[in-house]
Residue frames as qw, qx, qy, qz and C-alpha x, y, z in Angstrom:
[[0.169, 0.840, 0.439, -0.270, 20.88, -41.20, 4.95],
 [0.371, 0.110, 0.091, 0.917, 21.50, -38.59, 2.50],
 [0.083, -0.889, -0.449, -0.023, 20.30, -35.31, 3.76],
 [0.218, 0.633, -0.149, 0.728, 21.35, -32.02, 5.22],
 [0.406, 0.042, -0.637, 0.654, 23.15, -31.74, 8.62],
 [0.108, 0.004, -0.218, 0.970, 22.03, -28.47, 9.65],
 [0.627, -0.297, -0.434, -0.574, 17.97, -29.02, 8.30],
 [0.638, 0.077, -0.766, -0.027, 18.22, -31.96, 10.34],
 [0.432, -0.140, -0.686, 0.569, 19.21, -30.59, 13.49],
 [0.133, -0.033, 0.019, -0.990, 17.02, -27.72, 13.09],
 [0.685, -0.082, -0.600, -0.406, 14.14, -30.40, 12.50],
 [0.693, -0.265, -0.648, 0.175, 15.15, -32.67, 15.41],
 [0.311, -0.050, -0.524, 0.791, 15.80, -29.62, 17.72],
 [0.373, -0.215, -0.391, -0.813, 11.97, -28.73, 16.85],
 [0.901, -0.103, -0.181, -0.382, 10.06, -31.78, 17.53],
 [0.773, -0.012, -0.620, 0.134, 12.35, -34.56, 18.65],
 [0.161, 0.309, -0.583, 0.734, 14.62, -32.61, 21.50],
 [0.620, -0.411, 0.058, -0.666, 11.26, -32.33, 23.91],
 [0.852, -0.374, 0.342, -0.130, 11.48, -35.93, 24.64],
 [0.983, 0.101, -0.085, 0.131, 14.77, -37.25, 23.49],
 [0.566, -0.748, 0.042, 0.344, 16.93, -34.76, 24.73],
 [0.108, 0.928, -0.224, -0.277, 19.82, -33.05, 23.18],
 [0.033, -0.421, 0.885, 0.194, 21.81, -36.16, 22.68],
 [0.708, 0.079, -0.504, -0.488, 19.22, -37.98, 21.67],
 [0.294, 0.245, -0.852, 0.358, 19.78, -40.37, 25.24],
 [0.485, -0.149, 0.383, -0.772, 16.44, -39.19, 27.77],
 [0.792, -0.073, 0.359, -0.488, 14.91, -42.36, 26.61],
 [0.243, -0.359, 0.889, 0.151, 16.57, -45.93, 26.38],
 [0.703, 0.213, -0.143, -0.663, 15.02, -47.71, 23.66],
 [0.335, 0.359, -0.863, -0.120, 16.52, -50.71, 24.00],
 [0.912, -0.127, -0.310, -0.237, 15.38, -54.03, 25.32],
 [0.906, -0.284, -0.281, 0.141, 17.13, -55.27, 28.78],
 [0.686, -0.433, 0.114, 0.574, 20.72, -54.59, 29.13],
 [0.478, 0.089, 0.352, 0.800, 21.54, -53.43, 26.08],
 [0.024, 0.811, 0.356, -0.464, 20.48, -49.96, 25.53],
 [0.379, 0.150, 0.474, 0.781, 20.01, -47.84, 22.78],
 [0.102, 0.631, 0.341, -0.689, 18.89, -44.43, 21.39],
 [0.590, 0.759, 0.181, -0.207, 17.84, -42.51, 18.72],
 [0.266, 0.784, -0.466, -0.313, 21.83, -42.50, 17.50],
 [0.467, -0.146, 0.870, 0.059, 21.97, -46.30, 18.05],
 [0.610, 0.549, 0.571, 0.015, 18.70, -46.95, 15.43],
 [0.513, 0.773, -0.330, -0.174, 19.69, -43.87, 12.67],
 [0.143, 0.704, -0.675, -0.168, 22.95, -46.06, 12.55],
 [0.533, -0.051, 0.819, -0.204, 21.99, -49.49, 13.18],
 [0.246, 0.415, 0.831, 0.277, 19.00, -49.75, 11.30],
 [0.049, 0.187, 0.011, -0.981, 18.06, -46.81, 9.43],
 [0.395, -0.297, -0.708, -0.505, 15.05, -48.30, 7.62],
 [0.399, -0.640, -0.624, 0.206, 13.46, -48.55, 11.23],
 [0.190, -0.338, -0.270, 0.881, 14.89, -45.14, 12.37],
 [0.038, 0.035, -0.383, -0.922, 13.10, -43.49, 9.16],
 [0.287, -0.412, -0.854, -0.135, 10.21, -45.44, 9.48],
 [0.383, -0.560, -0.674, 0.292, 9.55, -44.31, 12.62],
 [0.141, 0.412, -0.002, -0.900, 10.07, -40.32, 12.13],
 [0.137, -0.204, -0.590, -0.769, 7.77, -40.85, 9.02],
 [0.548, -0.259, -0.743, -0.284, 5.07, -42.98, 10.84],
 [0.339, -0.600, 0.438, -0.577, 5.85, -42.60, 14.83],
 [0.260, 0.021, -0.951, 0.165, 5.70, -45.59, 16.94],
 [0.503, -0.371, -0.301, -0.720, 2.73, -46.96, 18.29],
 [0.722, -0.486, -0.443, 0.216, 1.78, -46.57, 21.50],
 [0.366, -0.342, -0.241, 0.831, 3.35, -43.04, 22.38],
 [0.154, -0.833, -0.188, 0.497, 3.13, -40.13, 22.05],
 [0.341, -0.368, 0.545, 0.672, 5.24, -39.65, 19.07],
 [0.401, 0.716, 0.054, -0.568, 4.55, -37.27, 16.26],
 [0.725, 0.213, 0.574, 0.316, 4.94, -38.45, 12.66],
 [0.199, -0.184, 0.453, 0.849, 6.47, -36.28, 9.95],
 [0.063, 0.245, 0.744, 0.619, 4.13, -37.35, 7.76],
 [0.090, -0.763, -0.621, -0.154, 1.14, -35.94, 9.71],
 [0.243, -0.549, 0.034, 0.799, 3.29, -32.64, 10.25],
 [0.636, 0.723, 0.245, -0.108, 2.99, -32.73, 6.75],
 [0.328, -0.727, 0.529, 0.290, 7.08, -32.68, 6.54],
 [0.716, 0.462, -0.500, -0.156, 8.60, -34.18, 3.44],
 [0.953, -0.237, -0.079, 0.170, 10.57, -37.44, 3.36],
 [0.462, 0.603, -0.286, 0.584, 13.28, -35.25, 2.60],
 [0.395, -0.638, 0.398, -0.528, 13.07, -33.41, 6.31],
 [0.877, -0.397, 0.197, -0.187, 12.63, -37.06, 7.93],
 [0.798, 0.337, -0.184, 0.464, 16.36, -37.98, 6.21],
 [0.014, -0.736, 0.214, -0.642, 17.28, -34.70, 7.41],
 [0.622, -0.584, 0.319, -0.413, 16.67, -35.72, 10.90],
 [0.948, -0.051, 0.176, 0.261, 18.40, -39.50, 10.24],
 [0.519, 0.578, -0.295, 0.557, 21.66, -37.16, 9.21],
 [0.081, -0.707, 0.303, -0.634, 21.73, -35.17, 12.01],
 [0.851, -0.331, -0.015, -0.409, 20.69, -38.42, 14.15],
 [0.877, 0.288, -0.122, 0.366, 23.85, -40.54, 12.96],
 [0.315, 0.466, -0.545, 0.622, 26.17, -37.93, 14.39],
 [0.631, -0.553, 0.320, -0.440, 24.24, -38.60, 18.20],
 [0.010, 0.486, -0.849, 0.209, 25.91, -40.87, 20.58],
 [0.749, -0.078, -0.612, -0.241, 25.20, -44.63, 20.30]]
């Protein structure tokens, strides 16, 4: 991602922190054993991480950027500040 740290967390301590928690850990996205969060996908597979702040996932609860009306800039923002959360 290129973005800005500090947007990012200011962005993800907005709207994301409610349900993913401060480390980005309250909910295991993974599949079985292997477990993963919101700092496992910004670094894994950022094309899915971005996706999914742009778009939200379907089936939750989860707010999309884009119907915040949030640039794509801000949804990078939030995949900068995501990348430094524990994997």
């Amino acid at each position: 991602f290129i973005g800005d740290d500090l947007e990012g967390n200011i962005l993800y301590n907005t709207v994301c922190w409610s349900c993913h928690g401060g480390d980005g850990r309250l909910i295991d996205l993974g599949h079985g054993v292997t477990p993963e969060y919101v700092g496992t996908i910004a670094n894994g597979n950022p094309r899915e991480f971005l996706h999914k702040v742009r778009f939200g996932h379907p089936g939750t609860p989860m707010p999309s950027t884009d119907l915040l009306r949030w640039s794509v800039q801000s949804a990078a923002d939030i995949g900068v500040y995501a990348a430094s959360l524990p994997q």
